[in-house]
ZADRENPA-175573 format. One record per residue (C-alpha): residue number from 1; residue in one letter; x, y, z. Coordinates in nm, 2 decimals. Example, Ala and Ser with C-alpha at 12.3 -4.5 7.8 and 13.67 -1.06 7.14 Angstrom:
REM residues 2
num:1, residuo:A, u:1.23, v:-0.45, w:0.78
num:2, residuo:S, u:1.37, v:-0.11, w:0.71
***
This chain:
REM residues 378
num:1, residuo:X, u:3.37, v:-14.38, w:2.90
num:2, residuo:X, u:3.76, v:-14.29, w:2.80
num:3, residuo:X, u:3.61, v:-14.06, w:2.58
num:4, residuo:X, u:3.36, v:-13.90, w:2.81
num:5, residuo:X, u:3.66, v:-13.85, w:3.04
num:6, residuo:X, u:3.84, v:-13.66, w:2.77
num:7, residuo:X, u:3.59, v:-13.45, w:2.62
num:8, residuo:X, u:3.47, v:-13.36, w:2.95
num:9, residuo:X, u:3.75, v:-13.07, w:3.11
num:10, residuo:X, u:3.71, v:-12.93, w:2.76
num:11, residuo:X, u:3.31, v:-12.91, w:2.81
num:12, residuo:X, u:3.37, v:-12.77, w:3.14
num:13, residuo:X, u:3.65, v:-12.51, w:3.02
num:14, residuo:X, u:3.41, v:-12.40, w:2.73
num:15, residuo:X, u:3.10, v:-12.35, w:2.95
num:16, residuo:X, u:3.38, v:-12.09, w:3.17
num:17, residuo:X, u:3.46, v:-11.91, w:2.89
num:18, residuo:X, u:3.09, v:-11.89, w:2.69
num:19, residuo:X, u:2.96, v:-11.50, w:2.77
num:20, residuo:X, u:2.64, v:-11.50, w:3.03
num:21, residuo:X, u:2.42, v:-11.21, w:2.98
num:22, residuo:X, u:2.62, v:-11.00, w:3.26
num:23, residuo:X, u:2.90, v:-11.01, w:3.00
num:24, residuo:X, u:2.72, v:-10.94, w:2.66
num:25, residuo:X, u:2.54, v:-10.60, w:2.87
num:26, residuo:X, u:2.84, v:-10.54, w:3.03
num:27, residuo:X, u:2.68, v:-10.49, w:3.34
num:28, residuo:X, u:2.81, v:-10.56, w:3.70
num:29, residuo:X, u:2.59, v:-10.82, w:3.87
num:30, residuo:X, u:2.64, v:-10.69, w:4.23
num:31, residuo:X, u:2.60, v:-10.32, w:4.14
num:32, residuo:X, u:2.27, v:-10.44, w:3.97
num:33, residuo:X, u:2.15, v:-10.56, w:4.31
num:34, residuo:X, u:2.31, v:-10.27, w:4.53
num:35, residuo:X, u:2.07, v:-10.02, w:4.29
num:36, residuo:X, u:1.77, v:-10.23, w:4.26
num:37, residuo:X, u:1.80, v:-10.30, w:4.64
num:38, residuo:X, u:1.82, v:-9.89, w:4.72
num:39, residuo:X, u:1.52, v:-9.90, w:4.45
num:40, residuo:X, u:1.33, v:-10.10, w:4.65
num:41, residuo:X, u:1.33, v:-9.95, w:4.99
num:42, residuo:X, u:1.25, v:-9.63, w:4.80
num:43, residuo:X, u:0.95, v:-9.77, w:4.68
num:44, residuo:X, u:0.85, v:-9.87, w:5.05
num:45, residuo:X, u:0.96, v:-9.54, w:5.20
num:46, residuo:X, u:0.77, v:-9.33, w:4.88
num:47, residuo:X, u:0.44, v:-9.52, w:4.99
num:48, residuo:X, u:0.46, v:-9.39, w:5.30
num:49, residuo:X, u:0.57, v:-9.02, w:5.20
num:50, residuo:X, u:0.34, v:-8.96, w:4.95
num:51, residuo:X, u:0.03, v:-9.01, w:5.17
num:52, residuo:X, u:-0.01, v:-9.39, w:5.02
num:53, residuo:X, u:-0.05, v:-9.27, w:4.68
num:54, residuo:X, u:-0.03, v:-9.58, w:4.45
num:55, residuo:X, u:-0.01, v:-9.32, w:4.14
num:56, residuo:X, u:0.32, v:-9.19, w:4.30
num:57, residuo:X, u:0.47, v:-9.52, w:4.30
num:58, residuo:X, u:0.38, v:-9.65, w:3.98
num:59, residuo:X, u:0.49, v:-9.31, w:3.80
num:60, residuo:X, u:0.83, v:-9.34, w:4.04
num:61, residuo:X, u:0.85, v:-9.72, w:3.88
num:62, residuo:X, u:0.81, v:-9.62, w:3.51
num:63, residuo:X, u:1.13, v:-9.35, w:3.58
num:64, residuo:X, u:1.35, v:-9.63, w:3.78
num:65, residuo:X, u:1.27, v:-9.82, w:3.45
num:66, residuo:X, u:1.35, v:-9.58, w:3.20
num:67, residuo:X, u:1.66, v:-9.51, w:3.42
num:68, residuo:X, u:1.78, v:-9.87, w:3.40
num:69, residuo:X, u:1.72, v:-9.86, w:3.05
num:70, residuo:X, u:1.94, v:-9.58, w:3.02
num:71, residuo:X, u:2.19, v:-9.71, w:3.25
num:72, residuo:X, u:2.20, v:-10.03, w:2.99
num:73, residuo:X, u:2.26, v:-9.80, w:2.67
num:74, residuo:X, u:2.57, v:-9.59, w:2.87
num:75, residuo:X, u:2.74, v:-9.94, w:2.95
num:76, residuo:X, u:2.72, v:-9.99, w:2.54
num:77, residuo:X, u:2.88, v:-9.68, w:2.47
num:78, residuo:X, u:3.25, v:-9.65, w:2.39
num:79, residuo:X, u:3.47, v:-9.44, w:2.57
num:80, residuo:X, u:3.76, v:-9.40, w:2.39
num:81, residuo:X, u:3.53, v:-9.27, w:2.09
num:82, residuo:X, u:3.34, v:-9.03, w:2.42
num:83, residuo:X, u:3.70, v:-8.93, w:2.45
num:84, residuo:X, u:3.73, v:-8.79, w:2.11
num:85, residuo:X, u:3.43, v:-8.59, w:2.15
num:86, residuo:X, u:3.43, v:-8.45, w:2.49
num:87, residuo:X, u:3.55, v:-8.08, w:2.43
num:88, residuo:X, u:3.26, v:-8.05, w:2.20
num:89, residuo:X, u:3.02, v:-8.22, w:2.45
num:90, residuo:X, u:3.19, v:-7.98, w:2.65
num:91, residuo:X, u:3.18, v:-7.65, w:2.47
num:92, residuo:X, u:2.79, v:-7.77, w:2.41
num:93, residuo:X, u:2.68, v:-7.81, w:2.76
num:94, residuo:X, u:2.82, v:-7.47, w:2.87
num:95, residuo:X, u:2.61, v:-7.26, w:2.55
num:96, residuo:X, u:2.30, v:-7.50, w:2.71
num:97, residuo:X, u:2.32, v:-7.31, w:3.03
num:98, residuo:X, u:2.42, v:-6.97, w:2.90
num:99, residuo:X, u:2.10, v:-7.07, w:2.69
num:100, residuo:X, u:1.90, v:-7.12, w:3.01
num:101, residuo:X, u:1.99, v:-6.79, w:3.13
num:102, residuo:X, u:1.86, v:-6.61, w:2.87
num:103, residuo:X, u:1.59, v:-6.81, w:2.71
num:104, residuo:X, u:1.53, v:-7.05, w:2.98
num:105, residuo:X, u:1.20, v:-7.14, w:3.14
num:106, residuo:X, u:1.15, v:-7.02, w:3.48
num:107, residuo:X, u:0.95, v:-7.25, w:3.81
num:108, residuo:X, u:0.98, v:-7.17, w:4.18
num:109, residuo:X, u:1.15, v:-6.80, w:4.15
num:110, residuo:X, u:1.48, v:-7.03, w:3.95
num:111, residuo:X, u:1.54, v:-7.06, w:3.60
num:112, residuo:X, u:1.68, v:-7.39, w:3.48
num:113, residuo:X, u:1.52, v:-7.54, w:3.20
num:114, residuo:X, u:1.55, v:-7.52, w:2.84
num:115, residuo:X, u:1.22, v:-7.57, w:2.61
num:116, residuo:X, u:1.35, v:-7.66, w:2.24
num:117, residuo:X, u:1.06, v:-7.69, w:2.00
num:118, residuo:X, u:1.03, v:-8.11, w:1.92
num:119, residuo:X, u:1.18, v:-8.16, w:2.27
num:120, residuo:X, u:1.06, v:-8.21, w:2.60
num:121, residuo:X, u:1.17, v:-7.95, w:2.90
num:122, residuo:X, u:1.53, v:-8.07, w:2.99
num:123, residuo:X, u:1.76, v:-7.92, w:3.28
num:124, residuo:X, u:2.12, v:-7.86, w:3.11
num:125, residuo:X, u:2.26, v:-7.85, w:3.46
num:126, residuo:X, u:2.19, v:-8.27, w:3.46
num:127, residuo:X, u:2.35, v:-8.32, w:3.16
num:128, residuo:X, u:2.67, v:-8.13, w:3.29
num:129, residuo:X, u:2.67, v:-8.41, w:3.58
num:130, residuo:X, u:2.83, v:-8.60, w:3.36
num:131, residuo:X, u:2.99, v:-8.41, w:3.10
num:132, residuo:X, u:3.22, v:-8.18, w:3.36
num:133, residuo:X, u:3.38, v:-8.53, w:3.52
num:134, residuo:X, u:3.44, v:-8.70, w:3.17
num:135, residuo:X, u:3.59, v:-8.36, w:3.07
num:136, residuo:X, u:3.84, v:-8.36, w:3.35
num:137, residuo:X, u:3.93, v:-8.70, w:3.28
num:138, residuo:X, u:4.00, v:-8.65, w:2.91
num:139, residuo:X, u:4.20, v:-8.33, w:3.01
num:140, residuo:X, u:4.41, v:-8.46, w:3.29
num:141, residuo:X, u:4.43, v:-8.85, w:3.13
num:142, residuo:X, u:4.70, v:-8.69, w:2.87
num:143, residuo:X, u:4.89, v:-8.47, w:3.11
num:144, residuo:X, u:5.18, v:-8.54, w:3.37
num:145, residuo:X, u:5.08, v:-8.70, w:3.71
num:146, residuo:X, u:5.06, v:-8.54, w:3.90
num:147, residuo:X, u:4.93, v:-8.24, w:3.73
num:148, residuo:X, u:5.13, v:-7.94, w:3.71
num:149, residuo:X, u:5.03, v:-7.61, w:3.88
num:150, residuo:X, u:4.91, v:-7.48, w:3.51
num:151, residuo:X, u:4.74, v:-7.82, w:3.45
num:152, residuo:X, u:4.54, v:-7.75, w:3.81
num:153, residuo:X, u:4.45, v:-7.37, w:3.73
num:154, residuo:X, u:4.33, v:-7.53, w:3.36
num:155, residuo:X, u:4.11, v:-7.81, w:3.52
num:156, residuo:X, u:3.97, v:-7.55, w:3.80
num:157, residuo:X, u:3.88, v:-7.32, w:3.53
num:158, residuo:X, u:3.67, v:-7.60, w:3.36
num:159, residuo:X, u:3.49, v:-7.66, w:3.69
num:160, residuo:X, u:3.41, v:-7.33, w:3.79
num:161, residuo:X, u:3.25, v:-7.22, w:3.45
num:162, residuo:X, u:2.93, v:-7.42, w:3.42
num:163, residuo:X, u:2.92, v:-7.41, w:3.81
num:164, residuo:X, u:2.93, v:-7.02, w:3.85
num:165, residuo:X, u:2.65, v:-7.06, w:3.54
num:166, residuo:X, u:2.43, v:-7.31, w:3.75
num:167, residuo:X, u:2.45, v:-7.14, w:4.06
num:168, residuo:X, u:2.32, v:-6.81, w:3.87
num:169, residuo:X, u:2.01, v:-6.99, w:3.78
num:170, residuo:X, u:2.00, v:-7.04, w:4.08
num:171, residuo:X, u:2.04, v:-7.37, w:4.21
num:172, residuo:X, u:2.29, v:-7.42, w:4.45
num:173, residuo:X, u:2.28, v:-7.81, w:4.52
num:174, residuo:X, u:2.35, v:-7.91, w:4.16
num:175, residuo:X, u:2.63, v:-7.67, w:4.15
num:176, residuo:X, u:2.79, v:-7.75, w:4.48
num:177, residuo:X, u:2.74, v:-8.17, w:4.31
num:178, residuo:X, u:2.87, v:-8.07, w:3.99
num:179, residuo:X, u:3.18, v:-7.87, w:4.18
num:180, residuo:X, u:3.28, v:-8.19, w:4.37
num:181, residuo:X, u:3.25, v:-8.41, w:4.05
num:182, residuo:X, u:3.52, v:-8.26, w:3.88
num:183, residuo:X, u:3.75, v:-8.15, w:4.25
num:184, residuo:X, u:3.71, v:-8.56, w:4.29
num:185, residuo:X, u:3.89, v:-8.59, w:3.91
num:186, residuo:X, u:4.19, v:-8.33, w:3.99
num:187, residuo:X, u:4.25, v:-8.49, w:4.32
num:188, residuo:X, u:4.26, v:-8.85, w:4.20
num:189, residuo:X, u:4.53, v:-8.73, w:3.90
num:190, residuo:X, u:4.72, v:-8.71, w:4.16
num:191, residuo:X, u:4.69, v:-8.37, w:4.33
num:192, residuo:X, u:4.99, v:-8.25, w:4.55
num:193, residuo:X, u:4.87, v:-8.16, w:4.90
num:194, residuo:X, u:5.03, v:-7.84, w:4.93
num:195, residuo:X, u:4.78, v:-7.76, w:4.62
num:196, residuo:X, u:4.47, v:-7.91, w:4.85
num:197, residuo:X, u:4.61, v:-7.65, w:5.13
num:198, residuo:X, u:4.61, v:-7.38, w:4.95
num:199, residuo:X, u:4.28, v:-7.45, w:4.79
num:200, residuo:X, u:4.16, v:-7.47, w:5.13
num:201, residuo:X, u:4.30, v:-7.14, w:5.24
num:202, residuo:X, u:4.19, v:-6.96, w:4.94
num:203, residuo:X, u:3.82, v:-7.12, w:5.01
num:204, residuo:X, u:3.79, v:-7.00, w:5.35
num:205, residuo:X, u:3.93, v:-6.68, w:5.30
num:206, residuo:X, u:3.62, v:-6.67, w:5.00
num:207, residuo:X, u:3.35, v:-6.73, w:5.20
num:208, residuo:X, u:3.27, v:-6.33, w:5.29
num:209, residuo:X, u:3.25, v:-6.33, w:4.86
num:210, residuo:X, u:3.02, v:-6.65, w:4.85
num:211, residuo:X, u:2.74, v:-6.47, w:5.11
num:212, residuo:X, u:2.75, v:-6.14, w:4.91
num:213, residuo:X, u:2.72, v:-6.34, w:4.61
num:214, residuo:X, u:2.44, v:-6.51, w:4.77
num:215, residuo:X, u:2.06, v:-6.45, w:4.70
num:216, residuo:X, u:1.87, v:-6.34, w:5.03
num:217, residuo:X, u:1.70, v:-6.67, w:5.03
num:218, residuo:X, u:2.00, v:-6.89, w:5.01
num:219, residuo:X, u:2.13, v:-6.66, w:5.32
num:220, residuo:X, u:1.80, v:-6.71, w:5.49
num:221, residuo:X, u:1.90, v:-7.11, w:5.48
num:222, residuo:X, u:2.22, v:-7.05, w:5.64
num:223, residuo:X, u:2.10, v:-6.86, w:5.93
num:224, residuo:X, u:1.82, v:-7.07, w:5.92
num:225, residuo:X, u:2.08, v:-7.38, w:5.94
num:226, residuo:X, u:2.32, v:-7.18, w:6.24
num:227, residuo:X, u:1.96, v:-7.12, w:6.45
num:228, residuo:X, u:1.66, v:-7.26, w:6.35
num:229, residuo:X, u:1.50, v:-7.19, w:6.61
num:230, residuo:X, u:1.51, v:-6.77, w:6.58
num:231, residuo:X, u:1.20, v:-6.84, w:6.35
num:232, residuo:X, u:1.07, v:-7.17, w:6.47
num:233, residuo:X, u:0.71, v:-7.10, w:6.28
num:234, residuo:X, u:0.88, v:-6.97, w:5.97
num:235, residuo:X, u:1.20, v:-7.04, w:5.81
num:236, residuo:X, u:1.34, v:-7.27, w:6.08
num:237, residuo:X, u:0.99, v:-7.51, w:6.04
num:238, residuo:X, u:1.11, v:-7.76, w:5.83
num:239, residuo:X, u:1.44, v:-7.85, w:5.96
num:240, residuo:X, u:1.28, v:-7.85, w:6.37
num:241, residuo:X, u:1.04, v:-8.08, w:6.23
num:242, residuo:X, u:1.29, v:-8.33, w:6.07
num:243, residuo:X, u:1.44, v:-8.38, w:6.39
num:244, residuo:X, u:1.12, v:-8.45, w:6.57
num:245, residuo:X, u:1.04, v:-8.71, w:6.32
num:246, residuo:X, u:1.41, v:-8.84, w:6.33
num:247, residuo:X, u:1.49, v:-8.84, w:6.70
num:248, residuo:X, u:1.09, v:-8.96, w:6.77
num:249, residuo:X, u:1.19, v:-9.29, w:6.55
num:250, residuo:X, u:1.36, v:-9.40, w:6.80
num:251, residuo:X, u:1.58, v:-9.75, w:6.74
num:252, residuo:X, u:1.33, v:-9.94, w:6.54
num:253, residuo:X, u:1.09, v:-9.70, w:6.48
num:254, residuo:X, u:0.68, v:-9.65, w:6.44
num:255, residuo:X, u:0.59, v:-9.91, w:6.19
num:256, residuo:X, u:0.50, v:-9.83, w:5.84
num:257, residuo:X, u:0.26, v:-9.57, w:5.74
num:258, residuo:X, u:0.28, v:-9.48, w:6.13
num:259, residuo:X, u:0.47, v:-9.19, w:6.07
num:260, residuo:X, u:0.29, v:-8.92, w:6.27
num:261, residuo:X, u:0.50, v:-8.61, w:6.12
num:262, residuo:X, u:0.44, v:-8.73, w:5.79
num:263, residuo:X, u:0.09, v:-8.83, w:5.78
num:264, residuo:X, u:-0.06, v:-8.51, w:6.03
num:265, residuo:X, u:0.15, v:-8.28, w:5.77
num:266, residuo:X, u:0.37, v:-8.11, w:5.98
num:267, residuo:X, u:0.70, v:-8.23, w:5.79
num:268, residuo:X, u:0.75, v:-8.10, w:5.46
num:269, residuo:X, u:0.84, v:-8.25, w:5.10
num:270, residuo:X, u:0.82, v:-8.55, w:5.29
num:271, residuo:X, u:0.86, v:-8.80, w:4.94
num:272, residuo:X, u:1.12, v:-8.54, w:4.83
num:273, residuo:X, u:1.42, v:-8.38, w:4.97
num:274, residuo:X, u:1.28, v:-8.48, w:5.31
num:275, residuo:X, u:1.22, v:-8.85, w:5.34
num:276, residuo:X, u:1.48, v:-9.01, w:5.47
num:277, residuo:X, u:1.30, v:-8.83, w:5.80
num:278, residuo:X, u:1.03, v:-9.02, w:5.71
num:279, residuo:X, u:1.22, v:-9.38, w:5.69
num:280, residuo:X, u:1.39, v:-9.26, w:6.05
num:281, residuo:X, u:1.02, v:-9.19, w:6.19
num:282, residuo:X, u:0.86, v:-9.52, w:6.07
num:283, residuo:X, u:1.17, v:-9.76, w:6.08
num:284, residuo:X, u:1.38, v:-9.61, w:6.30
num:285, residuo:X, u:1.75, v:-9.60, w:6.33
num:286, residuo:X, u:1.73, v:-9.96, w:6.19
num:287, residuo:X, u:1.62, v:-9.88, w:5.90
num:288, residuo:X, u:1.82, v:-9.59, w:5.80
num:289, residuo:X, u:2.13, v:-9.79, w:5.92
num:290, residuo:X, u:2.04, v:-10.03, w:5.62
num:291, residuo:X, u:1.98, v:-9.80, w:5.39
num:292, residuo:X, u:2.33, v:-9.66, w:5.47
num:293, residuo:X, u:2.48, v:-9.99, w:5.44
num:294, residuo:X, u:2.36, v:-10.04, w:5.08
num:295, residuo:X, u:2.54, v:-9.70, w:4.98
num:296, residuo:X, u:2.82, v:-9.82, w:5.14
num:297, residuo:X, u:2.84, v:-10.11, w:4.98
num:298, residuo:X, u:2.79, v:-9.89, w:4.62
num:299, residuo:X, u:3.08, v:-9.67, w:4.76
num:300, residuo:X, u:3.28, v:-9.99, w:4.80
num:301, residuo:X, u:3.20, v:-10.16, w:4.46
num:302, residuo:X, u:3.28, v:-9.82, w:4.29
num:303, residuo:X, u:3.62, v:-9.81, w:4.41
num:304, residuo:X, u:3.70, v:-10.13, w:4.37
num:305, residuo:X, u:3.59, v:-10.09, w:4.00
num:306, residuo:X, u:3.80, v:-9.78, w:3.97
num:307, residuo:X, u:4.12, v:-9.94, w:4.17
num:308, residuo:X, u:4.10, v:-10.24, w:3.87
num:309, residuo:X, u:4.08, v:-9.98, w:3.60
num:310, residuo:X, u:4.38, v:-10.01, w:3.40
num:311, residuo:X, u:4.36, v:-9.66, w:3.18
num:312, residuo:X, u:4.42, v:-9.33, w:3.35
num:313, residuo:X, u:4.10, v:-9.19, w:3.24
num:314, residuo:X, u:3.87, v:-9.49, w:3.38
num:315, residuo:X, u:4.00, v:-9.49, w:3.71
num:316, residuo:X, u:4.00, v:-9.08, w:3.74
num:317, residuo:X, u:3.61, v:-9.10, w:3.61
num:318, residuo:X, u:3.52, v:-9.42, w:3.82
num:319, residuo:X, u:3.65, v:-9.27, w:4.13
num:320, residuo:X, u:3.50, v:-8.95, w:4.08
num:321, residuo:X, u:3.11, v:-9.10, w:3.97
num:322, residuo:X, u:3.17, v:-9.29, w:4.28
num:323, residuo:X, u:3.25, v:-9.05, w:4.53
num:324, residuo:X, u:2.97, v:-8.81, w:4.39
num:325, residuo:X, u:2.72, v:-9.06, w:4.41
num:326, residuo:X, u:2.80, v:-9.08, w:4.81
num:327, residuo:X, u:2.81, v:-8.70, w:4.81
num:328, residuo:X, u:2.46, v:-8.69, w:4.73
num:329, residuo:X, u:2.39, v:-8.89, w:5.03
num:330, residuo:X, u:2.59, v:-8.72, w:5.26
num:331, residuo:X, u:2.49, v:-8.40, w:5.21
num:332, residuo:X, u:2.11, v:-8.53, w:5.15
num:333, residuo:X, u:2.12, v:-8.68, w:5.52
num:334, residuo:X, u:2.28, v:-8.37, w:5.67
num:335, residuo:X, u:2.07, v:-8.10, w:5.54
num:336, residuo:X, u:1.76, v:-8.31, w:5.68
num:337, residuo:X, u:1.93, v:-8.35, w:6.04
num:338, residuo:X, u:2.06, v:-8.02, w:6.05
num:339, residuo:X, u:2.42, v:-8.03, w:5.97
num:340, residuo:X, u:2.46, v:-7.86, w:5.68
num:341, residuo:X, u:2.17, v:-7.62, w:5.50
num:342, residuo:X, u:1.89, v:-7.70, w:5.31
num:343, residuo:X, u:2.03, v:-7.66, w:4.92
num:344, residuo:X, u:1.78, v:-7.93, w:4.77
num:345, residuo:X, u:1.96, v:-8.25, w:4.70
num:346, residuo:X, u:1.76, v:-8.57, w:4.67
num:347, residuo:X, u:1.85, v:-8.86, w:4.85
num:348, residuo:X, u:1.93, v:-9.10, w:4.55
num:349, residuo:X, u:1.74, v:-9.32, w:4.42
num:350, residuo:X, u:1.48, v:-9.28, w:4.71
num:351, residuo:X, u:1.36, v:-8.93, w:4.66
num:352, residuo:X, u:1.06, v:-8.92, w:4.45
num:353, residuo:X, u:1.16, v:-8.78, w:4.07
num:354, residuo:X, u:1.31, v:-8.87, w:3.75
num:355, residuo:X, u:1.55, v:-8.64, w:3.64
num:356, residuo:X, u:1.81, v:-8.74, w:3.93
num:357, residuo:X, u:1.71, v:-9.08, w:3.91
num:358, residuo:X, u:1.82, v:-9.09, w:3.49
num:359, residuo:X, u:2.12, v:-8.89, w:3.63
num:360, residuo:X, u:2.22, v:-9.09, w:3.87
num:361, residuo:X, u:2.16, v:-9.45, w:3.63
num:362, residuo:X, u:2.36, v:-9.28, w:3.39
num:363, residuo:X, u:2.67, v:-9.21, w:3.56
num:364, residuo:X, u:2.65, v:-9.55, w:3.72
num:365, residuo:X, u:2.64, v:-9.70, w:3.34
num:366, residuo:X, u:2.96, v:-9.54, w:3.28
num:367, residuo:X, u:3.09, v:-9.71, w:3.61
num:368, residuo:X, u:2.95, v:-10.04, w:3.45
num:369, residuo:X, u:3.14, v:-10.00, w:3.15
num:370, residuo:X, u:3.51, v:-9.90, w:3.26
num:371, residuo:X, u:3.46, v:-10.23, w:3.48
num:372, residuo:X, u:3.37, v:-10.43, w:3.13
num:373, residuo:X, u:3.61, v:-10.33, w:3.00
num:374, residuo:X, u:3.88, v:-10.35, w:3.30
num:375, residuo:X, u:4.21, v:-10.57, w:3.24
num:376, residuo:X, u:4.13, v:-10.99, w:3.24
num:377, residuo:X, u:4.26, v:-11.20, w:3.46
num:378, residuo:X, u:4.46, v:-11.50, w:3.29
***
């Protein structure tokens, strides 16, 4: 018994210290959830939006797997050796999109993939989702903080290259989500605010450029999003019908697969760019409150994780794939209820498709590993 008495705090202090498999995959437990959670009412909502097509949802479940997958090789990666390499990932991604504008395979009236014999159709533009903020954070990691006015013109310039590239494709919603990737890296270096006022000046006093610079459909949208209903049978169609599907949810909505917007076809890309009007119509403001709460949560687990980074370069990165991850939300939910225009960004991880979905996994590996490798507690 003396002996059992003895051996056992030394049991108990082993079994502590022994690695469970959150620790050997260095993944974070409660992100895990959060994501397969969002997964889930995807799933439910997708049903629904795709007309109760079972095919839809099983080909949506094969991409949430191979995105997991992914997400489980990024938390394995290194990134201090990624550090080493990222202003040839760099200098790579950019001759990738100056590749898709002159060899690249067109869809839709835009041109944004690349078709390399041996490979499958990729979009460049995805790949930069990542590379841009790592590149920021390898830049800025090594400077002075904050950064120095030459530092900030440097970084800016880093930004604005692939995005000027992207938008020329065109696609303006990955652009504007690759531009406030790396804008979230500069301004967590430690950005001066009379730098943020200026950059706010010099925006506004840019926008006459941006809507000559615009193609006439993208200026279509933003009339389109100031009156929607000067063409309510035409341009201003989708977005009118959105809100009748959103306001006619009411508090706790139609039921599922009661959506009459959805189901009678008047609502459009409705297990696309468009469901969350679906998930208003059928489950109300409920519904889309929970969904909300869930990214919240993922927005407060993200910086949390980039708050107990100890390296420059995690916490700039962390904070940035964090913040972008909520941007996608954000401006997912106010395109659909007519606060900002329609520039075709998928509500994450509930939006039928696979690229975003890999993206999206991706980045949130990376999050996973800066918190593996955060400093221990003694």
């Amino acid at each position: 018994m003396a002996d059992f008495q003895r051996l056992a705090p030394e049991a108990r202090k082993h079994l502590r210290q022994g690695p469970g498999v959150w620790v050997r995959l260095k993944l974070d437990p409660w992100l895990l959830i959060l994501l397969l959670a969002i997964m889930s009412f995807g799933l439910i909502v997708l049903y629904s939006g795709s007309g109760a097509s079972e095919a839809a949802v099983q080909k949506q479940l094969v991409r949430y797997g191979l995105a997991l997958l992914g997400m489980v090789i990024i938390t394995q990666i290194n990134l201090r050796l990624v550090q080493r390499w990222m202003p040839l990932l760099y200098v790579g991604g950019v001759l990738l999109l100056v590749a898709v504008l002159l060899f690249g395979v067109g869809a839709k009236g835009a041109q944004r993939w690349l078709l390399i014999p041996g490979l499958p159709r990729f979009q460049p533009s995805e790949i930069m989702k990542l590379v841009v903020p790592l590149t920021l954070a390898w830049y800025l990691a090594s400077r002075p903080r904050p950064p120095h006015l030459t530092h900030v013109v440097v970084s800016m310039l880093l930004v604005v290259m692939p995005v000027l590239l992207i938008a020329k494709q065109p696609d303006l919603g990955t652009s504007l989500l690759i531009g406030c990737s790396g804008i979230f890296v500069i301004f967590f270096a430690g950005l001066l605010w009379r730098y943020v006022v200026a950059a706010m000046v010099l925006g506004a006093a840019a926008l006459p450029l941006l809507w000559m610079g615009m193609r006439p459909y993208q200026q279509q949208r933003v009339i389109t999003f100031l009156e929607p209903e000067s063409d309510p049978l035409g341009a201003g169609w989708n977005i009118i019908q959105s809100k009748i599907a959103i306001g006619s949810g009411g508090m706790n909505g139609k039921g599922w697969l009661q959506g009459t917007q959805s189901h009678l076809d008047f609502l459009p890309e409705t297990h696309t760019d468009f469901i969350i009007a679906v998930l208003a119509e059928e489950f109300g403001l409920v519904g889309v409150c929970a969904l909300l709460s869930l990214y919240f949560l993922v927005l407060i687990r993200g910086l949390i994780i980039a708050a107990q980074a100890a390296h420059p370069f995690d916490r700039m990165l962390a904070a940035s794939l964090t913040l972008t991850f909520f941007v996608y939300v954000v401006v997912n939910i106010s395109m659909v209820s007519g606060v900002l225009p329609v520039v075709g960004v998928p509500l994450p991880l509930v939006s039928y498709g696979g690229t975003s979905a890999v993206t999206l996994m991706a980045s949130l590996g990376l999050l996973m590993s800066i918190h593996a490798r955060r400093p221990q507690r003694t």
